[in-house]
N, C-alpha and C positions, 0 to 999 in steps of 0.2 A: 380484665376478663380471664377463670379461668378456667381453662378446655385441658382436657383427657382427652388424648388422642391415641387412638390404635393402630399399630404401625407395623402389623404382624406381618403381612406381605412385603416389606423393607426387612424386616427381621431373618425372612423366608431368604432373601437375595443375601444377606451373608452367612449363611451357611452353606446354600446351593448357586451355581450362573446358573443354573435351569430355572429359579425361582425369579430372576431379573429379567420380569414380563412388562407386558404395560402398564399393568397394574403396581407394579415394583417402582415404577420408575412415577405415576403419580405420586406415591406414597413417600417417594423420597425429597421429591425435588417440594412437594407441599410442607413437609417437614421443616427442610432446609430454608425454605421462605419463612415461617410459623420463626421457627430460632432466631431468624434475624430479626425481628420485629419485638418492638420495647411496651405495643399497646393490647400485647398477652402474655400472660403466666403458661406455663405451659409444662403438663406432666403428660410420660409418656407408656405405654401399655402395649403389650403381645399377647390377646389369649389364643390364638393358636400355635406359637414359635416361641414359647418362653424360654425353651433353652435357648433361644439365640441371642437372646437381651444381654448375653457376657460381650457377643461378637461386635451386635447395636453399642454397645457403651462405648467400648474400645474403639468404635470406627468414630464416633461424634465424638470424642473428646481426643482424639486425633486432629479431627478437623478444627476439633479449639472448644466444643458445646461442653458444657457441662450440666446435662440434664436431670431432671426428680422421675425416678420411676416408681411405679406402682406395682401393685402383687408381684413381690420381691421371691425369689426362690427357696426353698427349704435348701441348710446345708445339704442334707441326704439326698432331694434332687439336684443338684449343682453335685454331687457327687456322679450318680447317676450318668447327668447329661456328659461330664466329665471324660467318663468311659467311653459314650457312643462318640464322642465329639474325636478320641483317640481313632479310633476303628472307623469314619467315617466311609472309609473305600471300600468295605464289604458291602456287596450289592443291597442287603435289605438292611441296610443301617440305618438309610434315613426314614424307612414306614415306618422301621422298628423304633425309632426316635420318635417321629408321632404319633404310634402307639401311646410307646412311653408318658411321653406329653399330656395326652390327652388324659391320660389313665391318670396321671396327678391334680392337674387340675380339677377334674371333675371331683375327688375327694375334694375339693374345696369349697368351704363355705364361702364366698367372696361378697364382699361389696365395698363399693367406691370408701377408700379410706380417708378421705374429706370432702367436704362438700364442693362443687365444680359445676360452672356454671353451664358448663357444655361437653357433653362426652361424643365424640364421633369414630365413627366406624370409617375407616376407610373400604373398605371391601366386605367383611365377616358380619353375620348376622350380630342385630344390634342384642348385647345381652340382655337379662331381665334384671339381675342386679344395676344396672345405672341406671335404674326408675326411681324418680326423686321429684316433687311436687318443686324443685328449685334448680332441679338439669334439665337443661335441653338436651333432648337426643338427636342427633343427627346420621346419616349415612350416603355413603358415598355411593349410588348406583351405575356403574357403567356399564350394561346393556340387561336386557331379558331376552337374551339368542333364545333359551330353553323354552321360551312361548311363541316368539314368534319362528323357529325354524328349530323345533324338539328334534328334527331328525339330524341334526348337523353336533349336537352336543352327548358325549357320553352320559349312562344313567348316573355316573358321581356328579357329571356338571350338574345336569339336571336337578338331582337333589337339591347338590348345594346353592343354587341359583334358587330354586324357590323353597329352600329356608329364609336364604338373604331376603326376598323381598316380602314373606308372609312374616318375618321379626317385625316389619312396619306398620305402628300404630297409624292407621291413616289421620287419625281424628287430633295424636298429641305429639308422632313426631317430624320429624324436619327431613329435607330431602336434597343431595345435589347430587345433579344428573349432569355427565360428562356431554350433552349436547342438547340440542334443540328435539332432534329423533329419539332420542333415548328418555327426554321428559315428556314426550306426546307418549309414546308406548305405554310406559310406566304409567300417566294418569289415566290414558285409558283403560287398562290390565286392572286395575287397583280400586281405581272411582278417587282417588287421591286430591284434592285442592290442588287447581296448580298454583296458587298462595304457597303452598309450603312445597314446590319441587322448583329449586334455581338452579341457576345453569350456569356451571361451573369450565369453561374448556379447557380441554389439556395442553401442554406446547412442548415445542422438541428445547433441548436443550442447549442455550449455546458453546457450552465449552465441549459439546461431542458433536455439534454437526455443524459447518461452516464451511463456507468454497476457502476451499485447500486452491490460490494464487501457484503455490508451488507447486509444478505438476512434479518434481523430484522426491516429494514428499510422499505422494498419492502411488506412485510408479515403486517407492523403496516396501512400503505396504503391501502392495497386490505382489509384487515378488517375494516378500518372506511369507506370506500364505498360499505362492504356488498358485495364483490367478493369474489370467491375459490380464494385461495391462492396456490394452484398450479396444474396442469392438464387442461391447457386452451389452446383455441388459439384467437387469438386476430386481429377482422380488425377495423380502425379508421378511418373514414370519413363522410360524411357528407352524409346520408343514400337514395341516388337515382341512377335509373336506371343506369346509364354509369358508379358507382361503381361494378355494376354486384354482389352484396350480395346474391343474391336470388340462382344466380349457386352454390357460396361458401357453402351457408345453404344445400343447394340438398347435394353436394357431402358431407357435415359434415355429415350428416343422415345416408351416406350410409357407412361410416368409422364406426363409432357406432354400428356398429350390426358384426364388427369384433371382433371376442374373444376377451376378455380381455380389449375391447375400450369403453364400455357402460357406465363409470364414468365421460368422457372427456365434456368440458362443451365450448361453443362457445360466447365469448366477443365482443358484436358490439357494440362499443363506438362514439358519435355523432353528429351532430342535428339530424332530423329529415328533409328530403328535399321534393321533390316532388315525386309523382306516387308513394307512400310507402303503401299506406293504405291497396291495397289487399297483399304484402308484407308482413307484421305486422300481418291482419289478418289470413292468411296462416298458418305463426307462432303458432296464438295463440290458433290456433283451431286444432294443430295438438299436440297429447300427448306428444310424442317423443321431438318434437322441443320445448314446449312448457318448459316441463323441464332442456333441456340442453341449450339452446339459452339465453345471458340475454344480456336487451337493458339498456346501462348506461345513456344514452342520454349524454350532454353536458361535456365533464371533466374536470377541471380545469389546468392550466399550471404545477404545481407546482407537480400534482399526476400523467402525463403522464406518468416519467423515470420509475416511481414503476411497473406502469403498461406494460408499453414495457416488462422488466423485469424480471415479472411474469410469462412471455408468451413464451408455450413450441414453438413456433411461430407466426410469422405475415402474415398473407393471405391476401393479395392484389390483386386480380383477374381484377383490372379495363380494360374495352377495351379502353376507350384514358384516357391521362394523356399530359399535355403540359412540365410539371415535375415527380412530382411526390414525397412532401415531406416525405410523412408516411413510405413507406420502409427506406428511408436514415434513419429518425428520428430513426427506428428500428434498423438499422443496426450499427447506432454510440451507440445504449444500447446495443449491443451484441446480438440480438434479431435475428435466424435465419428467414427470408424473405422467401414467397414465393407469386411469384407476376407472371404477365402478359408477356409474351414477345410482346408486342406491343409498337406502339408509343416510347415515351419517356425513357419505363420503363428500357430496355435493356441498355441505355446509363448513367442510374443513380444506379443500381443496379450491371452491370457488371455480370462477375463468383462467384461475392459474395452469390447468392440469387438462390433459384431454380425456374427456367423459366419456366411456362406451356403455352399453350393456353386456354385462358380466353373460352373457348367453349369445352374443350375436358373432361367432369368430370373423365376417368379414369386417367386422368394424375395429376389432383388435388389431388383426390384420394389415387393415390400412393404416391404424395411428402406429404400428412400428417401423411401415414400411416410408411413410411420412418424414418420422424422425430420422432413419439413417439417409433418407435422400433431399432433405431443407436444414440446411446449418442456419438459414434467416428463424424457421421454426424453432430447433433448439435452441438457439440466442433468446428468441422474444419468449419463450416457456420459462427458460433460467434466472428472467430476468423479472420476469412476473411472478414466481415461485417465490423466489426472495422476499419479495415485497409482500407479500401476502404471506408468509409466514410472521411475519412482522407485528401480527394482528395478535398475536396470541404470545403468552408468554407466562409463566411461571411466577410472578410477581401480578400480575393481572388475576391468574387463577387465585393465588391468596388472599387478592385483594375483595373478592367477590365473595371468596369463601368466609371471608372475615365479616362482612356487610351481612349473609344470609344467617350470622350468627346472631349479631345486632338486630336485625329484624325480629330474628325469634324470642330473642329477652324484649324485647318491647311490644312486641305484641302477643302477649300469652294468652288472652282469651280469643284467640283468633279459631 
């Protein structure tokens, strides 16, 4: 079988860590599954990141790959990109690279340079050149925040969220949806066949998140980053509105003035997104918060497991999620979870994680105040987290994703 895959958003994460999202990390770890596998040919493609396809090669044939890529660069742009790739630290390098990018590509006449029996979009609207009476199209959809909560996404999400899913032929192309929620939306939204939307779930990685045994490990981490080394609690995301932070921070404030909890310190680890600024300065203008709240901004792969870890728990309050990596990622460190019952979250956390409503502070409330006063609670959450992460797994996700391919070459008049 052979598949053209798009891998622009893996492409995005080596030139930028800002670009190493969720999305980044399906794209990489499906990749890396796809390479090891003997019962697909496999050519690879960036139309939104092609200058990064030097950074992509270099990093896979590193790891040992040695891949066939498609729409190969002109010298003149590999010159180009060359230049912005020196100068990368001036503030408007990297639009000015997309710019650039885009402004080449679009002189392009492109189309699929052999015949392929599957081309998939991991994120990016499906193009119109890989329409071929003998490809299947596929694309990867992981959420429609922009329809179902338009006020939570900026007017570029929105955009680009309903490009991506108006590119879908409902009638000739294929569909995989990161959840069971995110394939109900989408065929509703659409009027889609759920025949051609499969469910693909995401999984946390093992070689970045696992119970750290050694706490001298965990302890050597949170001290070269300048964190308490124990009495925290910890959320990880990408710091705007529809993670709902600002309810978490409320209810932290009001735990803290319970006996004995005025030590406890709150870890928001990051970027920095949109709508944050009176957020931040809320923060910073308030004593109490000011002290106990610390913003790590960006963290590296390698320092997360320490960090999960660390943490007397994970609070995830989000109101939608299309997945929802961060609790899994918590739940496979042993990290009891305490997250959203909405959307997504219910179906990737399970009875492992304790479910509140993302609006109701006495119920956040109580599940922290819960967790620092039942070490039997922590234990029996850590130990159920585990197991239940268990269910999913990166090798699972290919494996499904390989089957919705087989499905669609055998059934084409479907």
């Amino acid at each position: 079988m052979k598949i053209a895959l798009d891998i622009s958003k893996f492409a995005q994460g080596q030139l930028e860590n800002s670009g190493k999202t969720g999305i980044y990390r399906y794209t990489s770890n499906l990749l890396k599954q796809m390479l090891g596998r003997l019962d697909v040919a496999l050519s690879l493609s960036s139309l939104k990141f092609p200058h990064a396809m030097e950074e992509s090669q270099v990093y896979l044939k590193n790891k040992g790959y040695d891949v066939q890529y498609i729409f190969e660069n002109s010298n003149f742009e590999n010159w180009v990109y060359g230049i912005l790739k020196k100068h990368r630290t001036m503030p408007y390098n990297f639009l000015l690279s997309l710019l650039i990018a885009t402004a080449f590509q679009s002189l392009k006449t492109k189309s699929l340079p052999q015949s392929y029996d599957i081309f998939h979009s991991s994120y990016f609207p499906i193009p119109g050149f890989a329409s071929s009476s003998n490809t299947r199209r596929f694309i990867t959809i992981h959420d429609i925040i922009f329809i179902l909560y338009p006020t939570f996404c900026t007017i570029n999400q929105k955009k680009r969220t309903r490009q991506i899913v108006q590119s879908i032929d409902i009638h000739q192309d294929w569909v995989l949806a990161v959840s069971k929620a995110t394939k109900r939306s989408l065929c509703d939204y659409t009027g889609i066949s759920e025949n051609r939307v499969f469910i693909t779930h995401l999984a946390a990685s093992s070689e970045l998140y696992y119970p750290q045994k050694n706490k001298n490990q965990t302890t050597k981490v949170l001290q070269r980053l300048g964190l308490p080394q124990s009495d925290y609690f910890l959320s990880l995301a990408t710091i705007e509105p529809r993670k709902n932070l600002q309810f978490a921070v409320r209810c932290f404030k009001k735990i803290l003035s319970e006996p004995g909890m005025n030590h406890f310190k709150y870890i928001i680890a990051g970027n920095k997104g949109w709508k944050t600024d009176h957020f931040y300065q809320e923060i910073l203008s308030d004593p109490v918060l000011n002290k106990h709240v610390i913003f790590t901004g960006f963290i590296p792969d390698e320092y997360l497991s320490a960090i999960y870890n660390g943490a007397l728990a994970f609070i995830y309050p989000s109101l939608y999620e299309g997945f929802g990596l961060p609790p899994l990622e918590a739940m496979q460190c042993g990290t009891p979870v305490i997250t959203s019952n909405t959307s997504s979250l219910p179906e990737v956390v399970g009875d492992a994680g304790i479910m509140i409503d993302p609006k109701d502070d006495d119920a956040l409330c109580q599940a922290m105040i819960d967790i620092v006063k039942s070490n039997k609670l922590r234990n029996n959450l850590s130990k159920k987290g585990i197991e239940r992460a268990k269910l999913f797994s990166w090798e699972k996700c290919a494996d499904e994703t390989i089957k919705a391919y087989r499905f669609a070459l055998d059934n084409k008049n479907l």
